[in-house]
C-alpha positions as CSV (number, residue, x, y, z in Angstrom):
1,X,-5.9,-2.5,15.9
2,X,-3.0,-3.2,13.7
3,X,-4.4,-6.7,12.5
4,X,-7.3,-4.9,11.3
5,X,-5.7,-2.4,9.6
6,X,-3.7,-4.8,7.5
7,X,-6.8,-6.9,6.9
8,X,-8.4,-3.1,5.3
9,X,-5.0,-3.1,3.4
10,X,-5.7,-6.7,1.9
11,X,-9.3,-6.3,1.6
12,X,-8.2,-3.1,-0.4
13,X,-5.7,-5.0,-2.3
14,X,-8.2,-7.4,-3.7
15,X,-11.4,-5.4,-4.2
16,X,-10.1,-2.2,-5.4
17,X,-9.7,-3.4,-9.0
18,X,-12.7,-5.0,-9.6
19,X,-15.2,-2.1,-7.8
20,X,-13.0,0.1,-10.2
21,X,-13.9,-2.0,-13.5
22,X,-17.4,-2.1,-12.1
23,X,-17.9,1.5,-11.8
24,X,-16.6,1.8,-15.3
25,X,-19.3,-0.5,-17.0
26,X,-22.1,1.1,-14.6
27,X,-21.0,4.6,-15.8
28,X,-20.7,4.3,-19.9
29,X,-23.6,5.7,-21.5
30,X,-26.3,3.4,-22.1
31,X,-27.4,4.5,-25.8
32,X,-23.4,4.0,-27.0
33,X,-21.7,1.3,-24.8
34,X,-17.6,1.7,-24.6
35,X,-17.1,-1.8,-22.8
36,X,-18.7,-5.2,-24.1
37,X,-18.4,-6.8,-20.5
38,X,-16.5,-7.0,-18.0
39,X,-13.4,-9.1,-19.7
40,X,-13.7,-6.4,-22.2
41,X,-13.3,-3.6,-19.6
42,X,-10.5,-5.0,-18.4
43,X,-8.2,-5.7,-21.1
44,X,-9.2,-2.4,-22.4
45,X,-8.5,-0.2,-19.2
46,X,-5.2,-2.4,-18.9
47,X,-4.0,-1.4,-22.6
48,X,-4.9,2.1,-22.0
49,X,-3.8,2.7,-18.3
50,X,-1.8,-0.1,-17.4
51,X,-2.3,-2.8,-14.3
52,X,-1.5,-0.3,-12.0
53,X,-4.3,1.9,-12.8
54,X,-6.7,-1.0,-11.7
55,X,-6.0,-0.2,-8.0
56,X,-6.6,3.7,-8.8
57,X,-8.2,5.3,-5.5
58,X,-6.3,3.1,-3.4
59,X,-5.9,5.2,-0.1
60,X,-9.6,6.5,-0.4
61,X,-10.8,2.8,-0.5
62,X,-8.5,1.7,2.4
63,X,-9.9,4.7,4.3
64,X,-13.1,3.1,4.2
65,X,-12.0,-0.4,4.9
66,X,-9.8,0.2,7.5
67,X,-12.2,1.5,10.2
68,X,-14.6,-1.0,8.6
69,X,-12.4,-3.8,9.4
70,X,-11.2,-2.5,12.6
71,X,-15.0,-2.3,14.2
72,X,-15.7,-5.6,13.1
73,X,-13.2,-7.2,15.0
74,X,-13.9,-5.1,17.7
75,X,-18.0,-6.3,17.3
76,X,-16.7,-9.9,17.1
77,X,-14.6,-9.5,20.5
78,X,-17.3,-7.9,22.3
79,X,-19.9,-10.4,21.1
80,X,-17.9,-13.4,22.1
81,X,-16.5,-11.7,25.3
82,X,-21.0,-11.4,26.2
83,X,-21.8,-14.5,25.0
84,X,-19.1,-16.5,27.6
85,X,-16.5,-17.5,24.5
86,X,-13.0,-16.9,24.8
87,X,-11.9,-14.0,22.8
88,X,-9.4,-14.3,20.0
């Protein structure tokens, strides 16, 4: 359980900037763009916001992962466990 939570902590690490940068380009308006792609976006939101800001939403994304993570290697034990493989 605990090696699955770190790995949604890590997974969180990683991924939270970059689904936060996406969400920004997928949400300007389409008649006036704000961001000219995704380098753009990102120097932008760092001049205005900081780095830190890239990993805004942090808990709420690690709340997903977390469990995610955690079932996964759960699915993986079971599998090998039924299909005669020694578990991890």
């Amino acid at each position: 359980f605990s090696s699955a939570f770190v790995a949604g902590f890590f997974m969180t690490v990683t991924v939270a900037p970059w689904d936060m940068l996406r969400t920004k380009l997928m949400n300007q308006p389409t008649d006036k763009k704000i961001y000219d792609g995704f380098r753009d976006c990102l120097v932008k939101t760092v001049k205005a916001d900081g780095v830190i800001s890239l990993w805004r939403g942090f808990i709420p994304i690690w709340a997903r992962f977390a469990p995610q993570a955690t079932l996964q290697l759960i699915g993986i034990e079971v599998i090998y466990n039924f299909m005669g493989f020694k578990g991890i």
